[in-house]
C-alpha positions as CSV (number, residue, x, y, z in Angstrom):
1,X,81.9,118.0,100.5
2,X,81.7,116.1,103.9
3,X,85.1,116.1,106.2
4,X,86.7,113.2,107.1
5,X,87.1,112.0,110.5
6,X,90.3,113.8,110.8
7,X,88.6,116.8,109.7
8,X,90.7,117.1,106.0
9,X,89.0,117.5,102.8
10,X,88.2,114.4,100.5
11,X,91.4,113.6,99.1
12,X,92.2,114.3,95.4
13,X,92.2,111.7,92.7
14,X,96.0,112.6,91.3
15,X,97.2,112.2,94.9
16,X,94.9,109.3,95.8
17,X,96.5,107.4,92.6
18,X,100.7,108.4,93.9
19,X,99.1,106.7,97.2
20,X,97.9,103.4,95.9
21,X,101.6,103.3,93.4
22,X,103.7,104.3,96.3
23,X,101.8,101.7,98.7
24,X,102.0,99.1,96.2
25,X,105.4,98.9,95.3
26,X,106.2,99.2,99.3
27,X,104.2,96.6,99.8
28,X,106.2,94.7,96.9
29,X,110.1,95.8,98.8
30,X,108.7,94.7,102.1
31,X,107.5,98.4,103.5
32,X,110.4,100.1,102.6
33,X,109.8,104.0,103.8
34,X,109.5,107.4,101.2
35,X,106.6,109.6,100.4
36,X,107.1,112.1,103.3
37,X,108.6,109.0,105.3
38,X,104.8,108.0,106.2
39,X,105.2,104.1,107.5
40,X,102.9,101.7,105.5
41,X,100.5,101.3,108.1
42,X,100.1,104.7,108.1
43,X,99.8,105.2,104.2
44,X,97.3,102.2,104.6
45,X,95.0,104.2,106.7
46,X,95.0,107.3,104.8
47,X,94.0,105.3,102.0
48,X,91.5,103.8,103.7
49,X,90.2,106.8,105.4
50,X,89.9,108.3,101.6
51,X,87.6,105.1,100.7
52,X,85.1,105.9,103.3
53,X,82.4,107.2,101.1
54,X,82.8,104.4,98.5
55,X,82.5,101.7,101.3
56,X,79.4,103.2,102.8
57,X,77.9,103.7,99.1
58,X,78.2,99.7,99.0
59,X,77.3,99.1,102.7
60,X,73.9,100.9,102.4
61,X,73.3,98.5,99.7
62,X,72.5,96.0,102.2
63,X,70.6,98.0,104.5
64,X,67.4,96.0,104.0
65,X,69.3,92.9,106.1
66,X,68.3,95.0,109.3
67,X,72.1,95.1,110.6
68,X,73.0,98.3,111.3
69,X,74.9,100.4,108.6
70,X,78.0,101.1,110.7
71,X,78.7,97.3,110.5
72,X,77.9,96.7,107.5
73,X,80.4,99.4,107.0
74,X,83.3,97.9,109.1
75,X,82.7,94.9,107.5
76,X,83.3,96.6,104.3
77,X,86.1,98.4,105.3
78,X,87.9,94.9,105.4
79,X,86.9,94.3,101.8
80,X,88.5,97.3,101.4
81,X,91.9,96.5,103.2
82,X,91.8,93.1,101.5
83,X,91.2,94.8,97.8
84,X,94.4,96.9,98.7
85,X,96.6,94.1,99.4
86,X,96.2,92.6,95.7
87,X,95.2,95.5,94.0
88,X,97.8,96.3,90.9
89,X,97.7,99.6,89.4
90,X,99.9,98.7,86.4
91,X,97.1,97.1,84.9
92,X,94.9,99.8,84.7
93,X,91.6,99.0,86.8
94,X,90.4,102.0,88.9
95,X,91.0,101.0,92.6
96,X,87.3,102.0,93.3
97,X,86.0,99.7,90.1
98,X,88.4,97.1,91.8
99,X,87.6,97.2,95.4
100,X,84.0,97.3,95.7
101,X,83.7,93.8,94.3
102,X,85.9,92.8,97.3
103,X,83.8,95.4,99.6
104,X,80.5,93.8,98.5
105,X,81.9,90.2,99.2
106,X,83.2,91.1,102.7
107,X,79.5,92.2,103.6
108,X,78.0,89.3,102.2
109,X,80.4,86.9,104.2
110,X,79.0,89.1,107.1
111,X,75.6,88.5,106.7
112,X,75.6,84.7,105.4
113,X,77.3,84.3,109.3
114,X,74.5,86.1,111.0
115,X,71.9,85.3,108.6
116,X,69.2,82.8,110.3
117,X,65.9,84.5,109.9
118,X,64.4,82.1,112.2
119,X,67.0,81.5,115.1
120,X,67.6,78.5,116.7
121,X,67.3,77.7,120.2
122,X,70.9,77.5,122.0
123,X,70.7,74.0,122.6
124,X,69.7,73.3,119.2
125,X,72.9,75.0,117.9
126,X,74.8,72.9,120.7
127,X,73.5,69.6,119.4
128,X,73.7,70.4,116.4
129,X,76.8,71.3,116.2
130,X,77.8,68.3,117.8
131,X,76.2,66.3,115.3
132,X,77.7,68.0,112.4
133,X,81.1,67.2,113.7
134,X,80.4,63.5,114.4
135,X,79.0,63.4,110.1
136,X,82.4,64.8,109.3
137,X,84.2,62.2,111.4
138,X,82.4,59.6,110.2
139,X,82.2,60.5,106.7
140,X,86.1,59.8,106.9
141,X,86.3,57.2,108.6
142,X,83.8,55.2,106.5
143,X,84.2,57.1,103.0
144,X,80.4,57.4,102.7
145,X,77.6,58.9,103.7
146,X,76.6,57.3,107.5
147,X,73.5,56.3,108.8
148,X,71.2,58.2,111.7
149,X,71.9,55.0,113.2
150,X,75.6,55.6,113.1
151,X,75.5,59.0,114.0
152,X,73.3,58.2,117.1
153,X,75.5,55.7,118.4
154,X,78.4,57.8,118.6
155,X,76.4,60.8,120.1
156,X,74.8,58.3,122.6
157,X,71.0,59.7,121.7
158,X,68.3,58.5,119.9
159,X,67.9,57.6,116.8
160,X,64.9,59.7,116.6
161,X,66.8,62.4,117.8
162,X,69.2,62.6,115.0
163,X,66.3,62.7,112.5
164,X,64.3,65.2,114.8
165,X,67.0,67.6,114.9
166,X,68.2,67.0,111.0
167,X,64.3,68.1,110.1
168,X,65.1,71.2,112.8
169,X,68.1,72.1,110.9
170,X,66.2,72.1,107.4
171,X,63.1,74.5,108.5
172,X,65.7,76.6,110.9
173,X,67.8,77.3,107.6
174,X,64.8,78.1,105.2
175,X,65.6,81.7,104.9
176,X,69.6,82.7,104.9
177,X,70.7,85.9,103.6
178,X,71.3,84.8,100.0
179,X,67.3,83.5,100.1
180,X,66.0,86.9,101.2
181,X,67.7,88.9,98.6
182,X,66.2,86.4,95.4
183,X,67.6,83.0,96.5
184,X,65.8,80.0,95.5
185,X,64.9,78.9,99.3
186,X,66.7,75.5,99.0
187,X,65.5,73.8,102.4
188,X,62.1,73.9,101.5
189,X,62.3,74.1,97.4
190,X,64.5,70.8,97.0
191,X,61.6,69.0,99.3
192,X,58.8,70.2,96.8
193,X,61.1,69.8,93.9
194,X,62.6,66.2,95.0
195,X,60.1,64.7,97.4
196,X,56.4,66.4,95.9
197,X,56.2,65.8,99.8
198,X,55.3,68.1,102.5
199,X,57.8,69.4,105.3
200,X,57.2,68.7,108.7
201,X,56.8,72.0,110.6
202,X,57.6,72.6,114.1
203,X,55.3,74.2,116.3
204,X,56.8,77.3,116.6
205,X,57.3,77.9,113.2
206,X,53.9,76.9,112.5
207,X,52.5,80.2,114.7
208,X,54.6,82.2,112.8
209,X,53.6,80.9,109.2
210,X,50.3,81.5,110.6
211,X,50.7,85.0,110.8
212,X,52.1,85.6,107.6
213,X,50.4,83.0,105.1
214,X,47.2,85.6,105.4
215,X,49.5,87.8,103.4
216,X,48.9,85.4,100.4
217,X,46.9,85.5,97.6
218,X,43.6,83.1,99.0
219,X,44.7,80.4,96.9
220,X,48.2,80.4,97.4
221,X,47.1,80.7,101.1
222,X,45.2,77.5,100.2
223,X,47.9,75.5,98.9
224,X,50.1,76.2,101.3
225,X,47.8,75.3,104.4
226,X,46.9,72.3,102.3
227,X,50.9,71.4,101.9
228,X,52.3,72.5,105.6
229,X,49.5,72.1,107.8
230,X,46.9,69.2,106.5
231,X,50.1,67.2,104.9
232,X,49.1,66.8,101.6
233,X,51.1,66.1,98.8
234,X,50.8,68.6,95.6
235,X,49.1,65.4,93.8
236,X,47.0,65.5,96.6
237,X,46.2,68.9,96.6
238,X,45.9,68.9,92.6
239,X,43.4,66.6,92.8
240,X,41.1,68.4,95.6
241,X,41.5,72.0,93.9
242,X,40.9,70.4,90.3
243,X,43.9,72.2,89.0
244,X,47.2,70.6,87.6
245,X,50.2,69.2,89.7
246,X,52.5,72.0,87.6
247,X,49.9,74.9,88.6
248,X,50.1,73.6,92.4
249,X,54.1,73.6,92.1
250,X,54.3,77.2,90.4
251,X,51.7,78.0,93.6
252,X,53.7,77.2,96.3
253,X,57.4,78.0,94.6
254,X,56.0,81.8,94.6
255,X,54.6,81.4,97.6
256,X,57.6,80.3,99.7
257,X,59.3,82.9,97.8
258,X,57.1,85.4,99.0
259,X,56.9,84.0,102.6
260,X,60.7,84.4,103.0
261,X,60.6,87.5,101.7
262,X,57.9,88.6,104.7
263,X,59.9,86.5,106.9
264,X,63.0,88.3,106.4
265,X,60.9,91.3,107.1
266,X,59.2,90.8,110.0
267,X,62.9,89.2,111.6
268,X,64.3,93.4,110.6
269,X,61.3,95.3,112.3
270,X,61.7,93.0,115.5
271,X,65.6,94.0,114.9
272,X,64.7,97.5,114.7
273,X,62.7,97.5,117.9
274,X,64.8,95.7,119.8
275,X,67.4,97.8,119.4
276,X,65.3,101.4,119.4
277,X,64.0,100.4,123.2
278,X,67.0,98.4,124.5
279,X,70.1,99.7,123.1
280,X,70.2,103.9,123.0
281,X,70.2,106.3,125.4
282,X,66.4,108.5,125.0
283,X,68.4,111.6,126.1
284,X,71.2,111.7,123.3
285,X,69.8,109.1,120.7
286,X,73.2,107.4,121.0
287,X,73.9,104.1,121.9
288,X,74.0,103.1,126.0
289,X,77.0,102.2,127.3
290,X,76.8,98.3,127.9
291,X,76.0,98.6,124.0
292,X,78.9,100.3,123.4
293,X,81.3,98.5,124.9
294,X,79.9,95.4,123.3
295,X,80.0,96.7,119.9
296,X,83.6,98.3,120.7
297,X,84.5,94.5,121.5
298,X,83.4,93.7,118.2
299,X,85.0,96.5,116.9
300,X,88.5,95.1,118.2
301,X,87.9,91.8,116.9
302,X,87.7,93.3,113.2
303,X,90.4,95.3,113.8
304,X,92.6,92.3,114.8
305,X,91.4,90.4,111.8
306,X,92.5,93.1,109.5
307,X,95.5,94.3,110.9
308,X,94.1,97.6,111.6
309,X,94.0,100.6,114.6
310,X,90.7,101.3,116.5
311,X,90.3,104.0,118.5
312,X,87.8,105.5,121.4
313,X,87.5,109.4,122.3
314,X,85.8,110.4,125.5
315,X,83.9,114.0,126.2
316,X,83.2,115.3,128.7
317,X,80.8,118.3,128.6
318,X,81.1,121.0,130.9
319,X,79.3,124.6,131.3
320,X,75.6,122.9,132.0
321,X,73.5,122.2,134.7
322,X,73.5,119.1,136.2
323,X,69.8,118.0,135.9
324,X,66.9,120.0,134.6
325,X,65.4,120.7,131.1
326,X,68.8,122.4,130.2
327,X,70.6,119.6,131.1
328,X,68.7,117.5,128.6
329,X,68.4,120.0,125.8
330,X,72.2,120.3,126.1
331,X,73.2,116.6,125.9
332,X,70.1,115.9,123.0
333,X,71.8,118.8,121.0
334,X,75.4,117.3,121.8
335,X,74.2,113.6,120.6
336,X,73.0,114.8,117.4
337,X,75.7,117.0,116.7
338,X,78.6,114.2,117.4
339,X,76.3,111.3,115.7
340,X,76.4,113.7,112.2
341,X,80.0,114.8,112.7
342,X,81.3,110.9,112.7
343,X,81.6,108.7,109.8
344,X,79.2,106.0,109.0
345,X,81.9,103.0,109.7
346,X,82.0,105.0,113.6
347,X,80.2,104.7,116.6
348,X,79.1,107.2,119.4
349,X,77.2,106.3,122.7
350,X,76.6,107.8,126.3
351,X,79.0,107.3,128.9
352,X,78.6,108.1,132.7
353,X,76.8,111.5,133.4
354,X,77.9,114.2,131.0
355,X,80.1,112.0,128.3
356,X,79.9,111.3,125.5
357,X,82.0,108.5,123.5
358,X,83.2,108.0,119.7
359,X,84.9,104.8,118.4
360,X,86.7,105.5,115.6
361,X,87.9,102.4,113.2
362,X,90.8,102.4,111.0
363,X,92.2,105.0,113.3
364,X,95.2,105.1,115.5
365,X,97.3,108.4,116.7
366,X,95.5,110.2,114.2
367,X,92.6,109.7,116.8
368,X,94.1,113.3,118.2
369,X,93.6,115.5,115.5
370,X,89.8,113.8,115.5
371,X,89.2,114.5,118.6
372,X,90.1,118.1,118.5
373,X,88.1,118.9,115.6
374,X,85.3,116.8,117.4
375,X,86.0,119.1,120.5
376,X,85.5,122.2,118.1
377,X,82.1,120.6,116.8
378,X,80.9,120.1,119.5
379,X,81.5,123.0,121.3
380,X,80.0,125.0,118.9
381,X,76.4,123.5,120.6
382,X,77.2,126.0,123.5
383,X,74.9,129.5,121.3
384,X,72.3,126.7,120.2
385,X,71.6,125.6,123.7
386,X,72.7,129.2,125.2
387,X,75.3,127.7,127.4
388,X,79.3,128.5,127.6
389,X,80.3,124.9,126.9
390,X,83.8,123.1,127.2
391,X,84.3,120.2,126.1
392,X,87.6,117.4,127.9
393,X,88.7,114.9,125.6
394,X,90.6,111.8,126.6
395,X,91.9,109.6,123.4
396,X,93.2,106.0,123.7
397,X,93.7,103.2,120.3
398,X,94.4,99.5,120.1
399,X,96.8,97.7,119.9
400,X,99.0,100.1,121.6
401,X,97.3,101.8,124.3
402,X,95.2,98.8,125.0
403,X,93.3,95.2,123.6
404,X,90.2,95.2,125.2
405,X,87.6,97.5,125.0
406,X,87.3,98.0,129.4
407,X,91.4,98.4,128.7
408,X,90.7,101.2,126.0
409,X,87.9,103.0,128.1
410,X,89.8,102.9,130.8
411,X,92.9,104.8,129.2
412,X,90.7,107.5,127.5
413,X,89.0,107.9,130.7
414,X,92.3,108.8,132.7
415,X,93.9,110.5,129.5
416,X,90.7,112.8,130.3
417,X,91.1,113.1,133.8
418,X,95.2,114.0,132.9
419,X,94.0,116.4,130.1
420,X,90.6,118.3,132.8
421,X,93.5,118.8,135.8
422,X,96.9,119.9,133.9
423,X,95.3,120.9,130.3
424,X,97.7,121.4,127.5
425,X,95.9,124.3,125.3
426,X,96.6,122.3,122.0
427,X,95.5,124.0,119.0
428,X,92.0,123.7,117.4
429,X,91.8,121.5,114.2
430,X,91.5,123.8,111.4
C-alpha cells in the first residue's frame, strides 16, 4: 500500500467510520473537542488525507480535459470537504459512495470555468463582458428581451458591433467541457436545428476547421465545406448532392460532433506542449519556479475557498558537486524520487540552485512530520547517485505562517536557513 503524505499507513475502515461519527456529531455541537482532544480542523484533515486515493481515482477520470491531474485533484478535494459537511452517517450511505458524487461535480465546476476550447482574444472577453452586463441591466429595466439597438446605445458602439461580437460569442463557445465529453454542441446545433442556416465563421477559426475537416469522412468533409465555407443552406446542399435534407442534417450533426471531439484534442496536445517546454525544469522534471509560485497562488486561493491549510517544504541538497555530470545525475535522481514520494493532489518544482520544493494541500503543522519522512526519502538517493547526501528542510503553511505564496516561500526559506545553522537533530519519520 502507498504512504500518505505524512508517511502513515492507509487508514482502516472501522477507524475511518469512528472519524466521520465523531466529526459529524462535532460538527452538529459546534466543534465541541474528544477523540484524543484532536480539534475539528484537525480531524477534518485526517479525514481528508485518508480520501486521497478515492479523490484521485475520480480526478483521473477527467484526465482527457488536458488540465493537469494535481488540479483536477485539488479541485476534488473540495468536493470532498463539501461532501463532509452534509454527509450523515445515520443513514447508512458509505461516505465514499456519498462523496464522489460531490467530488465528480467539484471537477466538473472546474472545468465548465476553464473550458473554451477555442479562446477568446482579451478584448473580446472585455467587450463581451461588458455587453453581457448591459443585457442583464436592461433586461430589468424593460422586462424583455432588448434590442442590438438598445444595447449599442448604452455601450456607445455600433450597432454592428453588438451583432459582430454576439456571432463571436456563439462560434467562441462551440466546444465547452460538457460538448467535448458527448454534449450536443448547442452553439452550432441549435443554428442547424432552428435556422437550417449556415454560421458565419471567423477567419481564424476558419484556418483551424481547415485543418481538421480533412479528418472527415469525404462527404461529411463535403457538407460541411458546403455549409461553413460556400454558405449554403442544407436545402441547398441537398439539392446539389441529390441526397435528402434529413441525410444532409444526420451529416453534419455527426460531423460537428466529431469536429469538437478533434477540437478538444488538438486544444490538450498544444496544452501538453506548452507546458512540457515552458513550465519544468529539464534537470529535475519538476516544475520551474515562476510556475510554482503561480500554481502555489492558486493553490492558496482553493485553500481559502475551502477553509483548508496549505503548506510548502523547501530542500536543500547538500553532499554534491556544484556543476558537472554529478551535479545533474544527483538532482535528476532527487526530482524523480520526491515527484513519486508526493501525493497526486501535491506539487514539487525547482527552487534556486540545489532545492527542491513540495506544496502540500490539506496540510498544516502536520507539514513537519512530511517533511522529515520526505528528508528520509530523499536522502536515501545519496548510494544511487554514490554521494553522501544531506538534505535541510525549511517548512512554512497558510493561514498562519503566511497568505501569499512569496510570504510562504519566504518563511520556509528562513525556517531553512534557521534549521542549516543551529540544526535540531529531530527524529526520522518512521
Amino acid at each position: 500500500m502507498a504512504l500518505l503524505t505524512d508517511g502513515t499507513k492507509p487508514v482502516a475502515e472501522a477507524t475511518l467510520h469512528r472519524w466521520l461519527q465523531e466529526y459529524a456529531r462535532r460538527r452538529g455541537e459546534g466543534g465541541g473537542r474528544s477523540l484524543g482532544d484532536l480539534p475539528l480542523p484537525v480531524l477534518r484533515e485526517k479525514i481528508a488525507r485518508a480520501h486521497g486515493p478515492l479523490v484521485e481515482s475520480v480526478a483521473r477520470k477527467f484526465l482527457g480535459t488536458g488540465e493537469p491531474l494535481e488540479d483536477l485533484a485539488q479541485e476534488g478535494y473540495l468536493g470532498l470537504l463539501s461532501a463532509l459537511e452534509y454527509y450523515d452517517p445515520g443513514k447508512g450511505v458509505r461516505f465514499s459512495t456519498y462523496a464522489t458524487h460531490f467530488i465528480g461535480g467539484a471537477i466538473r465546476h472546474f472545468l465548465r470555468d476553464r473550458s473554451r476550447m477555442i479562446r477568446e482574444p482579451a478584448w473580446l472577453q472585455e467587450t463581451a463582458g461588458r455587453l453581457e452586463r448591459a443585457i442583464e441591466q436592461l433586461t430589468a429595466q424593460l422586462e424583455r428581451e432588448p434590442t442590438s439597438g438598445e444595447i449599442a446605445a448604452v455601450l456607445a458602439i455600433p450597432v454592428e458591433t453588438v451583432e459582430e461580437i454576439q456571432a463571436s460569442r456563439g462560434t467562441f463557445r462551440v466546444v465547452s467541457y460538457d460538448d467535448s465529453a458527448g454534449g450536443d454542441y448547442d452553439g452550432i446545433l441549435e443554428s442547424i436545428d432552428d435556422d437550417d442556416e449556415p454560421m458565419a465563421i471567423h477567419v481564424e477559426n476558419r484556418i483551424v476547421l481547415r485543418q481538421l475537416i480533412q479528418r472527415l469522412r469525404p462527404f461529411e468533409q463535403q457538407v460541411v465545406y458546403e455549409f461553413y465555407f460556400r454558405n449554403l443552406n442544407q436545402t441547398e446542399i441537398a439539392t446539389k448532392l441529390s441526397v435528402s435534407c434529413n441525410y444532409v442534417s444526420v451529416t453534419l450533426r455527426k460531423a460537428v460532433d466529431r469536429l469538437g471531439k478533434l477540437l478538444g484534442e488538438a486544444e490538450a496536445y498544444d496544452r501538453r506542449r506548452q507546458r512540457e517546454h515552458s513550465i519544468v525544469d529539464p534537470y529535475t522534471g519538476l516544475y520551474t519556479y515562476e510556475h510554482l509560485v503561480a500554481r502555489l497562488d492558486e493553490g492558496i486561493s482553493r485553500a481559502v475557498r475551502a477553509g483548508m491549510p496549505i503548506s510548502v517544504i523547501q530542500f536543500q541538497i547538500q553532499g554534491i558537486p556544484s556543476s558537472g555530470r554529478a551535479y545533474d545525475e544527483a538532482m535528476e535522481a532527487c526530482g524523480n524520487r520526491l515527484r513519486t514520494s508526493i501525493r497526486r493532489m501535491d506539487m514539487a518544482g525547482r527552487g534556486e540552485g540545489s532545492t527542491l520544493l513540495a506544496v502540500l494541500g490539506g496540510t498544516g503543522p502536520q507539514v513537519e512530520v512530511a517533511a522529515r519522512r520526505l528528508t528520509s526519502v530523499l536522502e536515501d538517493v545519496g548510494p544511487q547517485v554514490h554521494l553522501p547526501l544531506r538534505i535541510v528542510t525549511g517548512t512554512a503553511w497558510h493561514p498562519e505562517q503566511g497568505r501569499t505564496a512569496q510570504e510562504l516561500l519566504t518563511e520556509a526559506r528562513r525556517a531553512l536557513d534557521e534549521e542549516r545553522d543551529h540544526p535540531r537533530n529531530l527524529p526520522k519519520a518512521a
